[in-house]
Steps between C-alpha positions, in 0.01 A plus 500: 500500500532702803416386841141606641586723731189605678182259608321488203395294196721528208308715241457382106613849396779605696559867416831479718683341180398800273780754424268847576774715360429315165129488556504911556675504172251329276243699702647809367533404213148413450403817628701676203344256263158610622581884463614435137200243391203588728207243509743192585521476090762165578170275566438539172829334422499113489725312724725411254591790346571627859759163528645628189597845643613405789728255354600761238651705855646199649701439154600845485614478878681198486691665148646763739244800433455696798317772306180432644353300803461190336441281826232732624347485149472146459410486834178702430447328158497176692284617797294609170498149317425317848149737545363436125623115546241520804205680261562222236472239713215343589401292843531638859234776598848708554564481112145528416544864690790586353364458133205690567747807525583558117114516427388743768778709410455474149099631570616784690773609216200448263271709732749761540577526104082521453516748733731731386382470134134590638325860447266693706247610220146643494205352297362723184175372557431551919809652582606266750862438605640178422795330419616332204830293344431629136480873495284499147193375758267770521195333734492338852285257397345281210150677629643865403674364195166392352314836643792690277479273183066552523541852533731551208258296316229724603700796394601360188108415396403877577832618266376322266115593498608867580730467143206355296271746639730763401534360129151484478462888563765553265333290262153664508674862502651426157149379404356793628770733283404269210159552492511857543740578223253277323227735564664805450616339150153443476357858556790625273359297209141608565626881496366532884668623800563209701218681802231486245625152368461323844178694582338392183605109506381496887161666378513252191529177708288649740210456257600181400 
């Protein structure tokens, strides 16, 4: 360890012992990672499956390939695997902040995703604006909804009394054509126009 070179106490964390031209590098390279993957998609990545990868690059490195920066790599994946160690673990009010993390970002991915999936719409019913996941929803509100369903109801009672009404008109019409080719049969058989026939059997039930 190096000498303390200035009046001070010596600090836990001594950033003095940290290469910054390595640190710059994994810095970049999590930049690139974030341009490629928005959302910081790797804390959805268990700890050991980040160990994995980065010992994946280290074997690679240390069989010669120089194809791709495998240091920086498993640098990152184990800068990765160290921060979802923390959210796993369980103790220190430092942990307990760092697991709360991969909830509050998972809300905010789920608020995004029900936000981009909702629709501005406008109620059949009031015509209000509103906004709605499903875009087969037709009505702001259960209120309107049961308004709708009452006045199709309605609607459908007075179809319905309007079509019997109508059958019964067609009903007494053919009645009505029935009963006159009855009397005009009639009239026929009693050798009388049919004038004189309906004259003389209103005069003859007249007197009855």
């Amino acid at each position: 360890m190096a000498e303390q070179m200035y009046p001070q106490s010596a600090e836990k964390n001594e950033y003095r012992y940290l290469d910054f031209r390595w640190l710059d590098e994994v810095a970049t390279g999590l930049t690139a990672g974030a341009e490629k993957h928005p959302g910081e998609t790797w804390r959805d990545i268990p700890a050991t499956e980040h160990v994995v990868r980065a010992l994946r690059h280290l074997s690679m490195w240390m069989a010669g390939d120089r194809s791709d920066n495998h240091i920086i790599n498993a640098s990152m994946r184990c800068m990765m695997a160290r921060a979802m160690e923390r959210v796993s673990q369980v103790g220190t009010g430092e942990n307990k902040s760092a697991g709360e993390e991969k909830p509050v970002q998972r809300k905010r991915k789920i608020a995004a995703a029900e936000k981009k999936s909702k629709q501005a719409r406008v109620c059949t019913e009031c015509g209000k604006a509103f906004v709605s996941i499903s875009s087969r929803t037709r009505y702001c509100s259960l209120e309107c909804r049961k308004a709708a369903q009452k006045r199709a109801a309605r609607g459908y009672y007075e179809q319905q009394k309007a079509k019997k009404k109508d059958a019964k008109k067609v009903i007494a019409k053919k009645e009505k054509g029935a009963n006159l080719d009855a009397v005009v049969a009639a009239a026929s058989e009693a050798e009388m126009s049919y004038g004189k026939f309906v004259a003389a059997r209103s005069a003859k039930l007249s007197r009855a």
